[in-house]
C-alpha positions as CSV (number, residue, x, y, z in Angstrom):
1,X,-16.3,-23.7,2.4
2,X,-19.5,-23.8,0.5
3,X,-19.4,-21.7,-2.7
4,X,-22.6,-20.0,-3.9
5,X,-23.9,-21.5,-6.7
6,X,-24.2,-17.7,-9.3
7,X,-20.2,-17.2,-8.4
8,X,-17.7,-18.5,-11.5
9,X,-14.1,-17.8,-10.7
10,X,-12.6,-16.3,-14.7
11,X,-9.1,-16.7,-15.1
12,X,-6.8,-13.1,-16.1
13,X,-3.5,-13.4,-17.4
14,X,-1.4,-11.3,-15.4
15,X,2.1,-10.2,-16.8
16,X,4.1,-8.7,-14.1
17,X,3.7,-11.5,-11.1
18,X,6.3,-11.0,-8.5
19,X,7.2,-14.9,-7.3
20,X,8.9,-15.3,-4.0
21,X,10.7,-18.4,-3.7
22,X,12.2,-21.0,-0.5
23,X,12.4,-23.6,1.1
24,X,10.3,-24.7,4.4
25,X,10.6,-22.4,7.3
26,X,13.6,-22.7,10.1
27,X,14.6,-20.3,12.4
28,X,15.9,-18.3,10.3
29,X,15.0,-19.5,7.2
30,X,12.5,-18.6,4.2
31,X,9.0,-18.4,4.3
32,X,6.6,-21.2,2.8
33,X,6.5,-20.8,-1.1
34,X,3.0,-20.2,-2.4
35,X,3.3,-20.8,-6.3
36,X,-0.1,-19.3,-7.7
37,X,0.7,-19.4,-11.1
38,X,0.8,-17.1,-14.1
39,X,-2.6,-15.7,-13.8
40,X,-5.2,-14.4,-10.9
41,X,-8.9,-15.3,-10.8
42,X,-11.6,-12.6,-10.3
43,X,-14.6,-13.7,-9.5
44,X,-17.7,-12.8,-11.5
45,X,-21.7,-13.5,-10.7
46,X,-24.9,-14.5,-12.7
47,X,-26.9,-11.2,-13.7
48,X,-29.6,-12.1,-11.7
49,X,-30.1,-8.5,-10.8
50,X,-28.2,-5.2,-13.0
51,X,-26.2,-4.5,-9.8
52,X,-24.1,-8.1,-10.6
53,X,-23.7,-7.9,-14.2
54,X,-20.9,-5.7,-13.9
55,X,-19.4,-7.2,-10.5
56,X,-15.8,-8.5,-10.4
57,X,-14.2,-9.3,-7.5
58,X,-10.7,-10.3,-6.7
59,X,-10.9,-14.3,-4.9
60,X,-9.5,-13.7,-1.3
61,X,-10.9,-17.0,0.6
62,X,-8.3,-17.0,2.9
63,X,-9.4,-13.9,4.7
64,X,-11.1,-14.0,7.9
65,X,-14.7,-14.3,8.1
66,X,-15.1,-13.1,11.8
67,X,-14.9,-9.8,13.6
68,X,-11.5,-8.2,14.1
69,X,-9.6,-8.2,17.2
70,X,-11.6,-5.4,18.9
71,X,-9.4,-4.4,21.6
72,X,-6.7,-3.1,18.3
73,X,-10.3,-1.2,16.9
74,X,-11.1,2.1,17.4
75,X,-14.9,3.3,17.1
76,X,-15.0,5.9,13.5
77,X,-17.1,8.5,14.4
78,X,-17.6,12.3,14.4
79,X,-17.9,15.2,11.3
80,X,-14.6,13.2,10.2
81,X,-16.4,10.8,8.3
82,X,-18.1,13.7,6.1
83,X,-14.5,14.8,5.0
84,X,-14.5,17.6,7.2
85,X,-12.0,19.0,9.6
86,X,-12.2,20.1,13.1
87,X,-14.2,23.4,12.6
88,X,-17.2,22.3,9.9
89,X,-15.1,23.0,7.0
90,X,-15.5,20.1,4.1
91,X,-11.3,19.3,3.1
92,X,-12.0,16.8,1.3
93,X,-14.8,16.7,-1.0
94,X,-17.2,14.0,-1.9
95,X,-16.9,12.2,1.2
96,X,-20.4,11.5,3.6
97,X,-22.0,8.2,4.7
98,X,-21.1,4.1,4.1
99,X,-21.3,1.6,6.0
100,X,-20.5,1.6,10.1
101,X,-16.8,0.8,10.6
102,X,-14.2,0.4,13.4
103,X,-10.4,1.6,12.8
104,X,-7.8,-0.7,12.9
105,X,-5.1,0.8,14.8
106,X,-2.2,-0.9,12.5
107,X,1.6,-0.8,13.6
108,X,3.7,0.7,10.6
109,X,7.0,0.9,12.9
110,X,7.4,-2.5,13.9
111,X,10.1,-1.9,16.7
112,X,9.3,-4.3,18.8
113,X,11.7,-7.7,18.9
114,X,11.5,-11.1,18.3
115,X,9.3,-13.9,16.6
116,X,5.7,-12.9,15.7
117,X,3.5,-15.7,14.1
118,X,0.6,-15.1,12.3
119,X,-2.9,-16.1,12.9
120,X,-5.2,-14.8,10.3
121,X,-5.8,-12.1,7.2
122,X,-8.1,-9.9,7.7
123,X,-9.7,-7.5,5.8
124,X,-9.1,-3.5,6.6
125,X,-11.9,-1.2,5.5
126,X,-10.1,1.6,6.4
127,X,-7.3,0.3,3.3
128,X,-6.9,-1.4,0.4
129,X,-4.3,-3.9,1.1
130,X,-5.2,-6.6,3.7
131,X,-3.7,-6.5,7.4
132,X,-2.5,-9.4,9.8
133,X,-3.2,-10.1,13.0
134,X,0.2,-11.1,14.9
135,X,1.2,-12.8,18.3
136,X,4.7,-12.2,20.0
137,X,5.8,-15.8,20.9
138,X,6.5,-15.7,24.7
139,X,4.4,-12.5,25.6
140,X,1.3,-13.1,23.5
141,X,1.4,-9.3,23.0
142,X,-1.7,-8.8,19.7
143,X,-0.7,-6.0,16.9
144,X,-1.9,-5.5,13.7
145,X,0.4,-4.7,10.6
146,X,0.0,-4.5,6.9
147,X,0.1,-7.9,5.1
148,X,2.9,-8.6,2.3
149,X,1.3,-10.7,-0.7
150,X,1.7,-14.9,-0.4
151,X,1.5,-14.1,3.8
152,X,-1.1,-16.3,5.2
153,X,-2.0,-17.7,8.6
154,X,0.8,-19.4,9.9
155,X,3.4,-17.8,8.9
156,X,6.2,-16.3,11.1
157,X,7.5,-13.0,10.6
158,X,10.2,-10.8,12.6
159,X,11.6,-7.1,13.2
160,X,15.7,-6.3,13.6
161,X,14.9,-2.7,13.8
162,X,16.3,-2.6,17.9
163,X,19.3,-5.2,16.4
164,X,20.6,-8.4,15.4
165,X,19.7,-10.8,17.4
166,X,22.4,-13.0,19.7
167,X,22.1,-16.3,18.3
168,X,21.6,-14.9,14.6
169,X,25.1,-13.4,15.7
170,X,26.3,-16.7,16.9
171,X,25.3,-18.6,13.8
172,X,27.4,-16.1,11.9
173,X,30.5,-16.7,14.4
174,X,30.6,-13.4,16.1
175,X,31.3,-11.3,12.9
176,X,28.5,-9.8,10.9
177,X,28.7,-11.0,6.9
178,X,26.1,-9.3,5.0
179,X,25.7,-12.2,2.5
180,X,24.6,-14.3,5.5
181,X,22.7,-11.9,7.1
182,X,20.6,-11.2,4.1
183,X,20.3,-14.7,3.3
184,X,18.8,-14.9,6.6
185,X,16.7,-12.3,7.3
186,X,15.6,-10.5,4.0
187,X,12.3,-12.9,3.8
188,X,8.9,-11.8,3.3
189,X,7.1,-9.9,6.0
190,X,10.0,-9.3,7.7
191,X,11.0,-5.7,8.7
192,X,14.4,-4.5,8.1
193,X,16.0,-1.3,8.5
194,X,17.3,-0.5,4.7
195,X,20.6,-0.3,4.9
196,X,20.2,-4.5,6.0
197,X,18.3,-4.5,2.6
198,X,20.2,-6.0,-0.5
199,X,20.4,-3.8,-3.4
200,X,17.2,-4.8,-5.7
201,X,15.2,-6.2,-3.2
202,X,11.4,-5.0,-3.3
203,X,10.0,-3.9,0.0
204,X,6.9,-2.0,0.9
205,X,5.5,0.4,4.1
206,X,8.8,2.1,3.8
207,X,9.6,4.9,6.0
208,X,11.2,7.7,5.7
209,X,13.6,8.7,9.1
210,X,14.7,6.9,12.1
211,X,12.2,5.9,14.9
212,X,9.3,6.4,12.5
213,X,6.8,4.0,11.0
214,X,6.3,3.5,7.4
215,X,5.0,6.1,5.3
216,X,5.2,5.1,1.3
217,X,4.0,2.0,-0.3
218,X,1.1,0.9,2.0
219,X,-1.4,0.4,-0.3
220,X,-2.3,-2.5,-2.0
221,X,-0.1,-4.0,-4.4
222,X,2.9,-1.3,-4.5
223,X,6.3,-1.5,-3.6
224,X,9.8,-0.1,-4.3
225,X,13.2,-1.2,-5.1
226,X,16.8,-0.3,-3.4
227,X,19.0,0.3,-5.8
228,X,21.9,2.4,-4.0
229,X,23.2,2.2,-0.7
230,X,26.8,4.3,0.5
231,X,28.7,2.1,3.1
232,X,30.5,5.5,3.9
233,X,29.1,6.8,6.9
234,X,31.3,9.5,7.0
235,X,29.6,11.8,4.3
236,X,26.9,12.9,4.2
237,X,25.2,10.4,0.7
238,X,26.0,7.5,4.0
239,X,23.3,8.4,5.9
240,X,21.0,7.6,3.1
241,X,19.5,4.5,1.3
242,X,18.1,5.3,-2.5
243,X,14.8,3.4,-3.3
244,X,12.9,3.8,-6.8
245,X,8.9,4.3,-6.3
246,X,6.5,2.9,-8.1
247,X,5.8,6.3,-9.8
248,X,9.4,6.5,-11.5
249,X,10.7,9.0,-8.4
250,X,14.2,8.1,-7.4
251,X,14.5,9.6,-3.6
252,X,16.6,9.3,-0.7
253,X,15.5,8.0,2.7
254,X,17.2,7.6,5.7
255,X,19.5,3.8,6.1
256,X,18.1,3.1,9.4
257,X,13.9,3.9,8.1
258,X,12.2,1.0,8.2
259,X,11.4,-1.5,5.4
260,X,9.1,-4.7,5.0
261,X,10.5,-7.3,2.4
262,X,7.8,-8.2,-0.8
263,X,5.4,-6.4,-1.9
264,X,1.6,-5.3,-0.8
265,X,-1.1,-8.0,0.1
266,X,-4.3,-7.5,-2.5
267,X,-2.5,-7.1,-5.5
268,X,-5.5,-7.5,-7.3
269,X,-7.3,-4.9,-6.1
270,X,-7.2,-2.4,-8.7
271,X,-8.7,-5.0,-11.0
272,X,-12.1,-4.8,-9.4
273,X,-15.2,-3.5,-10.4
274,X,-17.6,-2.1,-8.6
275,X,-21.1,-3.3,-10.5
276,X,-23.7,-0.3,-9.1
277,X,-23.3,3.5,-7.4
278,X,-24.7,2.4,-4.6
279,X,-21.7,-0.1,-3.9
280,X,-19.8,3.1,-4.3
281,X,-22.3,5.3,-1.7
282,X,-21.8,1.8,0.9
283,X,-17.8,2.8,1.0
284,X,-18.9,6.6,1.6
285,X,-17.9,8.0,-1.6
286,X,-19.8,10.3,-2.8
287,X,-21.1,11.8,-6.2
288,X,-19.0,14.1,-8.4
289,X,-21.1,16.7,-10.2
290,X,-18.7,17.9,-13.5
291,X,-18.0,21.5,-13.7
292,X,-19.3,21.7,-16.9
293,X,-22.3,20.8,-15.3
294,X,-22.8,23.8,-12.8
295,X,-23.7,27.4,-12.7
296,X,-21.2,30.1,-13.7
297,X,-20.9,30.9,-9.6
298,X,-19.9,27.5,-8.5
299,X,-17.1,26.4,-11.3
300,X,-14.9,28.3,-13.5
301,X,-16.5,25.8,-16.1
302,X,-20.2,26.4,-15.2
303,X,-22.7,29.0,-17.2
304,X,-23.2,29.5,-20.7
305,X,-25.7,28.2,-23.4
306,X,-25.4,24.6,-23.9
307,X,-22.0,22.5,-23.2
308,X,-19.6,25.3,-23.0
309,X,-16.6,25.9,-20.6
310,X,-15.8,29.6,-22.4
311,X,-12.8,28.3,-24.1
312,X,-10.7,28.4,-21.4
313,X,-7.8,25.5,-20.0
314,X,-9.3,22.9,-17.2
315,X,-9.1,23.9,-13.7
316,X,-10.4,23.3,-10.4
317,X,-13.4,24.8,-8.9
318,X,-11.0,27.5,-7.0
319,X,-8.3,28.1,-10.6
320,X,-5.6,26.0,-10.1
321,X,-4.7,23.9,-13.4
322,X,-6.0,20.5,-13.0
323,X,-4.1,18.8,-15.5
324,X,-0.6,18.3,-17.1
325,X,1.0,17.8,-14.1
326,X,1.2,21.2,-12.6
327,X,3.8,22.3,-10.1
328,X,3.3,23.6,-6.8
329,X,6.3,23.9,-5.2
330,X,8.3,26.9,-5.2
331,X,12.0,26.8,-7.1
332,X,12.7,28.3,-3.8
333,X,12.3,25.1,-2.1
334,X,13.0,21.8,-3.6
335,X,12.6,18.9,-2.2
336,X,16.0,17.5,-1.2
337,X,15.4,14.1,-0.9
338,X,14.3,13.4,-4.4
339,X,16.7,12.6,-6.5
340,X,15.1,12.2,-9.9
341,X,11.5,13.9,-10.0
342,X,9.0,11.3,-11.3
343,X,7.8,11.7,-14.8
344,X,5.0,14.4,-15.4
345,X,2.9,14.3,-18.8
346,X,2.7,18.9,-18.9
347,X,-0.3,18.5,-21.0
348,X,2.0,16.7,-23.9
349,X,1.1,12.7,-24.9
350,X,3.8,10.7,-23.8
351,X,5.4,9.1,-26.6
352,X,4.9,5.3,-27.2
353,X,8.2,2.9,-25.3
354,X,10.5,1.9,-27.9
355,X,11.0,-2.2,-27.7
């Protein structure tokens, strides 16, 4: 592929690379190892105009240059696109116009069976992590699902949520061992149900109850780790696999929710920079106006003689506290399934980690 003469690619050092390791892919065997170093390149341009001084992009050239798979594409259209719901009313602020897209209608359940084999990377505009376009071997059946990082055309990736299969079973001799069966199907971009998952394995798209697609960790570059499982089905703490979000929240989730071994394609995402607003106005983002900025009648910080907020704690445009990490929840009703609350700063710095 021809590279345009104003691109450089700068190397980053990058601390916390997750490596994933094997040998050449078997049957049921691990996936291709892809060892990309210690650092990531982002890819910087000439300043041959202000809107590319500032312009870093992560290097992705194994994504697909085409046009998706339109029969998996759904037209985006309607008052939707504005942020609004189904009666006029704006939910979501600071939403309104971009670019013409299509919706990728991605599977985040994976129930199907069998051997699915990957023919391309494509980029999702409706995400930040990157999707893949799988066949079914035999039934040449199309689906879309959510990339893991170091997955590229090629590859083959498979789902034991509807079971083990029979010869997996025979290769065991009859018996399940959970040694063998991890070492055997705990491979990246393969979809287990967690309580298959060894303790301290990273997965990501994880769901949250049976017969359900994923729900946390699907956007680019996060994960979570199991770190408890109860082989006493008998209680009630059996039912339940305990995973550690990225956010420091310890919660239970159900042992037969789904889970997709690695971590999130596009790791580097969050490393970008956008280089212009308009870049900004092509993914239909709008504006944000400060409240400090308005009239007394539109913002709680708005009115007064020069840059005043009256003294008073920052809050959203309708009161609530905006900061410290206020609660909404009532004591009435916690939240059962999380077992340790993430962090929250409550207006206070956090105090440096002790090495």
């Amino acid at each position: 592929m021809l590279q345009r003469a104003y691109a450089t690619a700068v190397e980053v050092p990058q601390s916390d690379l997750i490596q994933q390791g094997g040998d050449m892919q078997s049957a049921y065997g691990p996936p291709p190892t892809r060892d990309e170093g210690s650092s990531f390149a982002m890819r910087t341009y000439k300043p041959r105009t202000p809107g590319l001084r500032h312009l870093r992009r992560p290097i992705n050239d194994h994504l697909w240059k085409g046009r998706p798979f339109v029969p998996l594409t759904v037209a985006r259209k309607g008052q939707g696109i504005g942020g609004r719901n189904s009666s006029g009313q704006i939910t979501v602020r600071h939403r309104g116009g971009g670019h013409k897209r299509r919706i990728r209608t991605v599977d985040f359940s994976r129930m199907t069976p069998g051997r699915q084999v990957v023919e391309r990377i494509e980029y999702d505009p409706g995400r930040s992590a990157h999707i893949a376009l799988v066949t079914e071997e035999g039934t040449d059946r199309k689906s879309y699902i959510i990339a893991a990082e170091g997955m590229r055309a090629g590859d083959t990736v498979e789902s034991y949520r509807s079971g083990i299969p029979e010869n997996l079973m025979k290769s065991m001799g009859g018996a399940i061992d959970p040694g063998m069966l991890a070492a055997r199907t705990a491979w990246r971009g393969n979809c287990l149900p967690l309580h298959m998952v060894p303790i301290g394995t990273t997965v990501f798209n994880v769901g949250s109850a049976k017969e359900r697609g994923g729900v946390f960790c699907r956007s680019a570059g996060t994960f979570a780790t199991v770190i408890a499982k109860d082989e006493d089905t008998s209680t009630q703490a059996g039912r339940f696999v305990t995973v550690k979000l990225q956010s420091g929240e310890v919660r239970k989730v159900s042992k037969e929710a789904c889970a997709t071994i690695g971590v999130a394609s596009n790791a580097n995402h969050q490393h970008r920079q956008l280089g212009k607003a308009g870049r900004k106005r092509w993914l239909g983002i709008r504006p944000t106006v400060r409240g400090l900025a308005m009239n007394a009648a539109d913002h709680p910080h708005g009115g007064g003689r020069g840059k005043s907020k009256g003294n008073v704690h920052p809050v959203s445009p309708w009161g609530m506290p905006a900061k410290g990490g206020y609660k909404t929840r009532k004591r009435s009703k916690p939240n059962k399934f999380v077992v340790i609350a993430r962090p929250r700063n409550q207006g206070k710095r956090r105090k440096a980690k002790q090495s």
